[in-house]
C-alpha positions, 0 to 999 in steps of 0.5 A: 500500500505503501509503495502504491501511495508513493508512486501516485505523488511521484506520478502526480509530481511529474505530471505536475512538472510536465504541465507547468513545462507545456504552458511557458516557453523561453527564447534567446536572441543574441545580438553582435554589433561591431564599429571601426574607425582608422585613425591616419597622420602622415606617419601611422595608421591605427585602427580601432575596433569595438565589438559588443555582445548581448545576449537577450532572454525571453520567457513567454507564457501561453495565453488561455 
């Protein structure tokens, strides 16, 4: 009886888990934006480049 009533909550917990699973979802962009500029004088020549990365994190839940 024991093991009977035990696996009823492990079972209920997993549906449980699986239903709160169905009804969100997450979705990540990324977005990479890169500039440069050279700097020149009748010596030298530099040029510069500034990367930057962000990472964006969505969590959307589905609509009743």
């Amino acid at each position: 009886m024991r093991t009977l009533v035990s696996k009823f909550v492990l079972n209920a917990l997993i549906i449980c888990a699986f239903a709160i699973g169905v009804c969100s979802c997450k979705a990540w962009r990324t977005i990479t934006t890169t500039s440069s500029y050279v700097q020149q004088n009748d010596s030298a020549k530099v040029t510069t480049t500034i990367s930057s990365k962000t990472v964006e994190e969505y969590t959307g839940v589905k609509k009743h």
